[in-house]
C-alpha positions as CSV (number, residue, x, y, z in Angstrom):
1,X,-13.3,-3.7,-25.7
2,X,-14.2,-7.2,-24.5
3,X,-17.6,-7.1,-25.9
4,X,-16.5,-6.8,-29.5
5,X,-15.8,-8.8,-32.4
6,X,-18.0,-11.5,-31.6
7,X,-21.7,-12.6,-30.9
8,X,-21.8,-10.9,-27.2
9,X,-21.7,-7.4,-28.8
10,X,-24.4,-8.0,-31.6
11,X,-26.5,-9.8,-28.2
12,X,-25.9,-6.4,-26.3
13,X,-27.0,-4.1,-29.5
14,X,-30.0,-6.1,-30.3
15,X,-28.5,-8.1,-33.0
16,X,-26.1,-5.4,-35.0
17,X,-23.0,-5.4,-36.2
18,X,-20.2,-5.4,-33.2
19,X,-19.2,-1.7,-34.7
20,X,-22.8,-0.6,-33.9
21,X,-22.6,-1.8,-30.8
22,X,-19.3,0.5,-30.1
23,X,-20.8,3.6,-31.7
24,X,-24.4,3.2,-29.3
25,X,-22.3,2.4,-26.5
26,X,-19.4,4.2,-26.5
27,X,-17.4,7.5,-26.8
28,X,-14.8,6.7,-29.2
29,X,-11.6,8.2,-31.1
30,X,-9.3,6.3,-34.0
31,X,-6.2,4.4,-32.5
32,X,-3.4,3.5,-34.1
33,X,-2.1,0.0,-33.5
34,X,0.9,-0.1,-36.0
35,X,-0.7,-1.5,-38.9
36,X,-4.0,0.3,-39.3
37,X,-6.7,3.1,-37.5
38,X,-9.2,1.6,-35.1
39,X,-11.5,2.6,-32.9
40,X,-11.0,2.7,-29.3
41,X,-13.4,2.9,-26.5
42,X,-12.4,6.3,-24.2
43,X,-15.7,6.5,-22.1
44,X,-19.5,5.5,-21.8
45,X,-22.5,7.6,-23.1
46,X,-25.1,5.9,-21.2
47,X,-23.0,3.8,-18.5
48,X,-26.6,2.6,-17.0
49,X,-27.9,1.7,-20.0
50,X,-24.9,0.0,-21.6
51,X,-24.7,-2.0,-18.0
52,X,-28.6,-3.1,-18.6
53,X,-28.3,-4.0,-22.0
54,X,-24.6,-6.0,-21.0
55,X,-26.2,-7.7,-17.6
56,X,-29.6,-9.1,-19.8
57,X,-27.7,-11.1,-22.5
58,X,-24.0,-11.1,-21.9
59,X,-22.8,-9.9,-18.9
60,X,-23.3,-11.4,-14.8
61,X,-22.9,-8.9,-12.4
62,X,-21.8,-10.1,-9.1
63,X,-21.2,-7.9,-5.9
64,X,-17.9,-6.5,-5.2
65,X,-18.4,-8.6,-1.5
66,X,-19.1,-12.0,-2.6
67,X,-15.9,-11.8,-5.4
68,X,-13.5,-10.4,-2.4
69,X,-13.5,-11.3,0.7
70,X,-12.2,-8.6,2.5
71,X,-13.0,-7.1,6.2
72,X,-14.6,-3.5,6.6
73,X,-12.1,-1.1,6.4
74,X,-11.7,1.4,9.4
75,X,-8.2,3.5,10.4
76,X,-7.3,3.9,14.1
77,X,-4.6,5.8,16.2
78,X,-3.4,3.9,19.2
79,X,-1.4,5.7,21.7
80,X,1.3,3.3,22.9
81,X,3.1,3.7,25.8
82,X,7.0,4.0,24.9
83,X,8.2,4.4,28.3
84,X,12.1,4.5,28.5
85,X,12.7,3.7,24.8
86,X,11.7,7.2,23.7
87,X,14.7,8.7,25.3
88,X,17.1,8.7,22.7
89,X,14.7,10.3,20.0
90,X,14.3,13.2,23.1
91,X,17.8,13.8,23.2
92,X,18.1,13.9,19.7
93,X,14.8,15.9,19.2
94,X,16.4,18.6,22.1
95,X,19.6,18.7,20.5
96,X,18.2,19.7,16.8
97,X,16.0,22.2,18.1
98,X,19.1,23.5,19.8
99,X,21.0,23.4,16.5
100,X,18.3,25.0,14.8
101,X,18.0,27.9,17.4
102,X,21.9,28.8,16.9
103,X,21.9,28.6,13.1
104,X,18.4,30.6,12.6
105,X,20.1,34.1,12.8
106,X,22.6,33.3,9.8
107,X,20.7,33.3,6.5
108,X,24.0,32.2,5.2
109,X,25.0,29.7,7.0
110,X,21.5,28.2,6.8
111,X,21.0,27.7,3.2
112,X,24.9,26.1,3.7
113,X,23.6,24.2,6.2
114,X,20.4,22.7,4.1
115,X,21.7,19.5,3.8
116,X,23.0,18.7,7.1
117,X,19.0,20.2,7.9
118,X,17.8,17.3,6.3
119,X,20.2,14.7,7.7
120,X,19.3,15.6,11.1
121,X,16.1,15.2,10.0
122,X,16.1,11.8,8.7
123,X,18.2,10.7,11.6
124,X,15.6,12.3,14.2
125,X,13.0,10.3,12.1
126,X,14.9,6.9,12.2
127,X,15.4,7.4,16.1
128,X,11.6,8.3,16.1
129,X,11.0,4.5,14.3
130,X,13.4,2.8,16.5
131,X,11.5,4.3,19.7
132,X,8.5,2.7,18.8
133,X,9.6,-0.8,18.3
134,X,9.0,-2.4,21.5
135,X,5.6,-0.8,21.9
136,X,4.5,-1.4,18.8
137,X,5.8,-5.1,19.1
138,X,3.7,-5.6,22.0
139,X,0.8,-4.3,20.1
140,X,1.0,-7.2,17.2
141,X,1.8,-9.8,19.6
142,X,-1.4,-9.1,21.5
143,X,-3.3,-8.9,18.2
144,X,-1.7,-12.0,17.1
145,X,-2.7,-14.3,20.3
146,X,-6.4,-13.0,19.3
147,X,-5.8,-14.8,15.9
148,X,-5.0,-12.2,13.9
149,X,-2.2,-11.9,11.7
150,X,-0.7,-8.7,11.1
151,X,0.8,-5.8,8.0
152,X,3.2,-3.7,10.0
153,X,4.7,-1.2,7.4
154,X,7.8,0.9,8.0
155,X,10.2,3.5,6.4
156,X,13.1,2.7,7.6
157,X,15.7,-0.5,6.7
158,X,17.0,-0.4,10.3
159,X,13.2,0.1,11.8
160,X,11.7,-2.9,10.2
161,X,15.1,-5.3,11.0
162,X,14.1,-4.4,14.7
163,X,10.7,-4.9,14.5
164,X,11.8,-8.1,12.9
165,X,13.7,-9.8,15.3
166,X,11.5,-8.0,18.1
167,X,9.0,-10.2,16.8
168,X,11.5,-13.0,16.3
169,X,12.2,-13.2,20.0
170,X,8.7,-13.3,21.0
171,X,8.2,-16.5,18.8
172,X,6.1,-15.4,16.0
173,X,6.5,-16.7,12.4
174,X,7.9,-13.3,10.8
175,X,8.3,-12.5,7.2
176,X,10.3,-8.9,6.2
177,X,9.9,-7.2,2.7
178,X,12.8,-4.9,1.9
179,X,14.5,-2.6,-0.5
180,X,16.8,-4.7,-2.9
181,X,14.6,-8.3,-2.5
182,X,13.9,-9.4,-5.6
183,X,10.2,-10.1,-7.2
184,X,10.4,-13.7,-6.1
185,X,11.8,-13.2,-3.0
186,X,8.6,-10.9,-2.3
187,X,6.5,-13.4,-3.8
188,X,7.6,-16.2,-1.5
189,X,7.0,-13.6,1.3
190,X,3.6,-12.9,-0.2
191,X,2.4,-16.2,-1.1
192,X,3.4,-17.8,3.1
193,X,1.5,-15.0,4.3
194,X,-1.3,-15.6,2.6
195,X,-1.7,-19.5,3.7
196,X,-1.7,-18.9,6.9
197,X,2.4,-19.8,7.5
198,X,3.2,-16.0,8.7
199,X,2.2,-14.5,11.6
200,X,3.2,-11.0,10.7
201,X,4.7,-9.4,7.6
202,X,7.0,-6.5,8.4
203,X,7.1,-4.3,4.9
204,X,9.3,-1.1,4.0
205,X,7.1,1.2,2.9
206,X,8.3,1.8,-0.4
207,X,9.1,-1.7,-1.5
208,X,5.5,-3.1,-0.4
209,X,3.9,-0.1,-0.3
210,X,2.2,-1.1,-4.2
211,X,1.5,-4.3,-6.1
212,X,0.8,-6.9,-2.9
213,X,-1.8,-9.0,-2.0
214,X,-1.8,-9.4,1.9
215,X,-5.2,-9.7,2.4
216,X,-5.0,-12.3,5.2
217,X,-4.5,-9.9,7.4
218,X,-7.3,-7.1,8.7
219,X,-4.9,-5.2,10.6
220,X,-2.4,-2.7,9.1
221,X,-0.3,-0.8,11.7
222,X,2.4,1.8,10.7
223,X,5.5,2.1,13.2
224,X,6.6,5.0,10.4
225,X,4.6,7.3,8.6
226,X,5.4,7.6,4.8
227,X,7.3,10.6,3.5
228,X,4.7,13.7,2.6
């Protein structure tokens, strides 16, 4: 507890001992920290009141707006035009429905056939990633010549190398964060993107999914949807 231990916490209890201050304010339980028992803060008993008594002597309380400057947040579906590009993932698409058909009647062979179920699967969703990249490359270009810069966040390795040199191609300043980078390589990615020297930030979902700041950038747009 922050407020502890020093003259803030007798401040916040009226002038008491730090320990008072803990009891009125907090629910509590002993903790052991390897050399003796102490008492830990688990929860507030009067959150309101222990906020009033912090905010007149100790504590400033500044809206969560003025500390971050983030945009409103809001979620959108765009239907994008894939025209010709989606007819790979069709064929595909056709010819595991056609698989599945023929192997339904067969309990056996199904369960055998679980895990080549799965990798027809995954392939059908890579294909379904790859069919999107030129629309969805159009999309950030036009949001980038309105200023913007742009999160695009994908499953696949081989989806967001597209998307990458997609974007390449159309001149924008491009940085990719992948399974296998290292912290600092992220970091580097992280830190150009946030002063302005990106244009886009293509991320694999799992390896930039958690732990980033890439708040320069309003829009988010997934060209692959995450695993359920």
């Amino acid at each position: 507890l922050a407020i502890t231990g020093d003259a803030n916490a007798k401040a916040a209890s009226g002038g008491a001992a730090d320990s008072v201050c803990l009891d009125r304010g907090w629910e509590t339980e002993l903790g052991w920290t390897g050399r003796a028992n102490v008492l830990v803060a688990t929860g507030g008993k009067d959150p309101e009141g222990l906020r009033a008594a912090l905010t007149s002597t100790c504590m400033v309380s500044v809206p969560r707006e003025a500390v971050l400057d983030l945009p409103a947040r809001a979620t959108a579906v765009r239907s994008l035009v894939l025209n010709g590009d989606a007819a790979n993932y069709r064929r595909m698409e056709k010819n595991f429905l056609s698989w599945v058909r023929e192997t339904k009647g067969d309990a056996a062979l199904a369960r055998a056939a679980k895990a080549e179920a799965i990798t027809k699967l995954m392939a059908l969703w890579e294909a379904d990633g790859l069919a999107k990249v030129k629309a969805a490359t159009e999309y950030t270009t036009a949001l980038t010549s309105q200023g913007e810069q742009v999160v695009l966040m994908a499953h696949h390795k081989s989806v967001v190398l597209a998307m990458y040199e997609a974007l390449l191609n159309e001149g924008l300043k491009v940085g990719a964060i992948i399974g296998g980078m290292s912290s600092e390589a992220k970091a580097e990615v992280v830190d150009a993107f946030q002063a302005g020297n990106l244009d886009v930030v293509i991320g694999n979902i799992e390896a930039a999914g958690t732990g980033l700041t890439l708040t320069a950038a309003a829009p988010l747009a997934f060209v692959q949807l995450p695993r359920a």
